[in-house]
C-alpha positions in Angstrom: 54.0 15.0 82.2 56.2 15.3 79.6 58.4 12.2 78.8 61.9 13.0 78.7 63.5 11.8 75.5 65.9 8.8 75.7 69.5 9.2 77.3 71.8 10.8 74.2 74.7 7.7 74.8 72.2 5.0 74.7 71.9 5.9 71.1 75.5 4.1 70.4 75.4 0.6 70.6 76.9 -1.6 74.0 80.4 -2.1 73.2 81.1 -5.6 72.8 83.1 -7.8 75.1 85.7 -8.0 72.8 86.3 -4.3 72.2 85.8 -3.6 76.0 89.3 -6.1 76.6 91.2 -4.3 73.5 90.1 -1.3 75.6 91.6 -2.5 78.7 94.8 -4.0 76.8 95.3 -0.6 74.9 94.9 2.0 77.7 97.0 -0.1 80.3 99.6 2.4 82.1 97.9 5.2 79.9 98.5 8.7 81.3 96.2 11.3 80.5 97.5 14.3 78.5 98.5 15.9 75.1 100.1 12.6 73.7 96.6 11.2 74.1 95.8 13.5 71.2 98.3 11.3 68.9 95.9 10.4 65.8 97.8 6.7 65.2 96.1 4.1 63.5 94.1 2.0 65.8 91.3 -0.9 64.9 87.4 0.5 65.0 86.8 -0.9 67.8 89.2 0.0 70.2 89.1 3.4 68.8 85.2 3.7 69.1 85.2 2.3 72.8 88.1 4.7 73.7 86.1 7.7 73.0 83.1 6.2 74.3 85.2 5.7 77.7 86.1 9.6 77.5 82.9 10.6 77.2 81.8 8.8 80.0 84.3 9.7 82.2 83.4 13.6 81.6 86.1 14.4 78.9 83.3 15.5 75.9 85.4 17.6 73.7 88.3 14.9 73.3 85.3 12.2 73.1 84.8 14.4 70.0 87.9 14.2 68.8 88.4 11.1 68.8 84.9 9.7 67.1 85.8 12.3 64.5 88.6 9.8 64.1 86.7 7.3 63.8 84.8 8.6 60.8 88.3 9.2 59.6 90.2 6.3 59.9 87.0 3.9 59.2 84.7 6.1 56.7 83.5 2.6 55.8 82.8 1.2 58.3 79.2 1.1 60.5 81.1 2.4 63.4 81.7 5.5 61.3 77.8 6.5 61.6 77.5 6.0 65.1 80.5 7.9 65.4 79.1 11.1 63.7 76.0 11.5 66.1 78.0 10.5 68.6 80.8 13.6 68.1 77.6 15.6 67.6 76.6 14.7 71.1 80.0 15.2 72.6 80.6 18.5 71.1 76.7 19.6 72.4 78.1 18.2 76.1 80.8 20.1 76.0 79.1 22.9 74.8 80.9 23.8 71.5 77.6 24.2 69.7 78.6 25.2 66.3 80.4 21.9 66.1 77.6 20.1 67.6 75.4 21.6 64.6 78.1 20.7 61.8 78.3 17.5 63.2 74.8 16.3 63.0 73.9 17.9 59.8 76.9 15.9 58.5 75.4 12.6 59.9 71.9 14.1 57.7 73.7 14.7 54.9 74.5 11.2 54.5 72.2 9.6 56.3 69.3 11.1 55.8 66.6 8.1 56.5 68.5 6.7 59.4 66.1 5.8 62.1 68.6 7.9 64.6 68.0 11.3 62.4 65.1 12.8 64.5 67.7 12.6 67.5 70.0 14.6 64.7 67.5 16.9 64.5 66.9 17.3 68.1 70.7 18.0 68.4 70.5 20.7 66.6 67.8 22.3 67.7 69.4 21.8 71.1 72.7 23.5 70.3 70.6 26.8 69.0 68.1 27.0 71.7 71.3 26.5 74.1 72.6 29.7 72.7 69.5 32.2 73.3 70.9 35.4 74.6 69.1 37.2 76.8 66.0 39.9 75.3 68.2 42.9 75.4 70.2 41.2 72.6 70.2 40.6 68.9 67.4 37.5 68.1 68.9 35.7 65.3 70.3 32.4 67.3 66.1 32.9 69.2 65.2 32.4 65.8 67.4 29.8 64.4 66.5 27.9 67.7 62.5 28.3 66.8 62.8 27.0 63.2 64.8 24.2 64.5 62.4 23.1 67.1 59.8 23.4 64.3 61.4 21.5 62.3 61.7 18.6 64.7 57.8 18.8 65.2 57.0 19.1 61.8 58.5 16.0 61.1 58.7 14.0 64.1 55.5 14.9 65.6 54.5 11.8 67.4 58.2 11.4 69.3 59.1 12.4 73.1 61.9 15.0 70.4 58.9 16.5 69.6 57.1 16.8 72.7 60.4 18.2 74.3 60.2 20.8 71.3 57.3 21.9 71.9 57.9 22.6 75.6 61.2 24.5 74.3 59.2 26.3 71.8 56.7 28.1 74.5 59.4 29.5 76.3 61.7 30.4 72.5 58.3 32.2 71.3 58.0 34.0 75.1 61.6 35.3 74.3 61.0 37.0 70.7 57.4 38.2 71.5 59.7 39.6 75.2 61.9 40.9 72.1 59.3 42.8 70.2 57.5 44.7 73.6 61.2 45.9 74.5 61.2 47.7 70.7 57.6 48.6 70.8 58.4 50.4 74.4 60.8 52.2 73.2 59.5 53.8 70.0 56.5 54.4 72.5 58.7 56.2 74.7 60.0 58.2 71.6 56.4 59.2 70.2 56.8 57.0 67.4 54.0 55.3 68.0 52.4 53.6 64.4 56.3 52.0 64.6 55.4 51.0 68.6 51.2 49.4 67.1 53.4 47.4 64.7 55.4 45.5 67.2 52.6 45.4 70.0 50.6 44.1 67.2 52.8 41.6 66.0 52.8 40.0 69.3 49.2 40.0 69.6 49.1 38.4 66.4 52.1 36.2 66.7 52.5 35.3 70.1 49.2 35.3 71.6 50.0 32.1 73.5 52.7 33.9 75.3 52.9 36.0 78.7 53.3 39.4 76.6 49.9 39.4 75.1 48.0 41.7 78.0 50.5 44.1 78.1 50.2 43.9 74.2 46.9 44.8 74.1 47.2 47.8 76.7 50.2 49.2 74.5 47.8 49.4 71.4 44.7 51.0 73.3 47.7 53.9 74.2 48.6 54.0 70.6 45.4 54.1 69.2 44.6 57.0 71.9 47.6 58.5 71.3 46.8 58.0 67.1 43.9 59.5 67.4 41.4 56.5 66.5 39.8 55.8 69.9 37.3 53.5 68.3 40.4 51.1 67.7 41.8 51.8 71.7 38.1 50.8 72.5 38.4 47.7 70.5 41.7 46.3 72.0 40.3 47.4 75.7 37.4 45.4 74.9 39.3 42.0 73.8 42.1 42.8 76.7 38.7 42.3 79.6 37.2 39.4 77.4 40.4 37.4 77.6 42.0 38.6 80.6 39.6 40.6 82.8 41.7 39.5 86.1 44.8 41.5 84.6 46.1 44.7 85.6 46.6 46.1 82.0 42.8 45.4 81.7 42.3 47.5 84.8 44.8 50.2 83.3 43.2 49.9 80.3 39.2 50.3 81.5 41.0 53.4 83.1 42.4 54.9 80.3 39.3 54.5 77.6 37.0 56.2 80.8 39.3 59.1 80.9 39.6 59.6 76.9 37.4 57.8 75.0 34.1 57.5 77.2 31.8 57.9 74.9 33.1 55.8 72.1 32.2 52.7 70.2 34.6 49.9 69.3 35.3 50.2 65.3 
């Protein structure tokens, strides 16, 4: 079992005592509403614990706001670099990713070696894999999501970030090889069908790990057929039943060799 990386808001530190009663002094007979939004110059602290206070109560996106202003009024200060991850969080929460994203490539940006960064990394690989539209759609956020994850393995490989990732990363690769058998139908569909090999092939090649792959290799024995190079349909028959001789497309596959290529050796 796969253990679940630490709880995002135990990343900030405990606010102190001290903060915690400038809390309680500062939001006594505090209404909730637009004057809340009023930027005025308030010690690190207080400010700090106030958005910590929203976030916890559920209100993520003015959380946001309001560590932004932390960086703001305090750029200096240490507060100001739990802050950024922390906006980066709240904007993830409340689920404005591209903010989430700016936010904690900020926090990289300058503070690169930061023993928090693989959680900034993790944040935004979060925020794009949140975003994955469904197969019938364009890819691109599918692919910013799988570089992202990547990237959290390649360089945190021995964190719970990047066992998480990896989990994310079967189903992000499941998606785009979904992706490529939805264009590879469809130029099969319209006798195209080198351009339908090159997509069934890519997820053969690509995404062999994923749940496409059988189908995969049935599409490319009908292509092959349909090419006229039944020593190549024989071929991906033959790897379809040595992997997956249980699977229907295997069955559909033995079928379709015995009916037009009987007689043939794999090239």
């Amino acid at each position: 079992m796969i253990t679940r990386p630490r709880s995002p808001l135990k990343l900030a530190l405990a606010v102190t005592a001290s903060a915690a009663a400038l809390l309680t002094a500062g939001c006594a007979g505090r209404t909730s509403g637009p004057q809340d939004t009023a930027y005025v110059a308030r010690d690190v602290e207080t400010l700090y614990a106030e958005a910590k206070r929203r976030l916890d109560a559920g209100n993520a996106k003015f959380a946001a706001a309001l560590f932004d202003e932390v960086e703001r009024q305090h750029p200096y200060s240490p507060w100001a670099r739990r802050a950024q991850l922390m906006s980066s969080f709240s904007y993830y929460v409340a689920r404005d990713y591209n903010k989430a994203i700016q936010s904690a490539q900020r926090f990289l940006s300058i503070h690169p070696g930061n023993k928090d960064a693989p959680y900034a990394y993790y944040l935004i690989a979060l925020s794009y894999y949140e975003q994955i539209s469904d197969v019938h759609r364009d890819q691109a956020i599918t692919e910013q999501a799988r570089t992202a994850l990547n990237e959290v393995v390649r360089r945190f490989p021995q964190t719970a970030y990047a066992s998480d990732a990896r989990l994310k990363l079967d189903l992000v690769n499941d998606h785009l090889a979904g992706k490529e058998m939805e264009i590879g139908r469809f130029y099969e569909r319209s006798g195209k069908w080198l351009a339908a090999q090159i997509r069934f092939q890519n997820v053969v090649e690509n995404y062999q790990t994923t749940s496409h792959t059988p189908e995969a290799l049935y599409r490319l024995t009908e292509t092959s057929l349909a090419l006229g190079i039944p020593e190549e349909a024989v071929k991906y028959a033959a790897v379809l039943g040595t992997n997956y001789p249980g699977s229907e497309w295997y069955e559909k596959a033995f079928e379709l060799v015995q009916d037009h290529a009987a007689n043939v050796r794999a090239s």
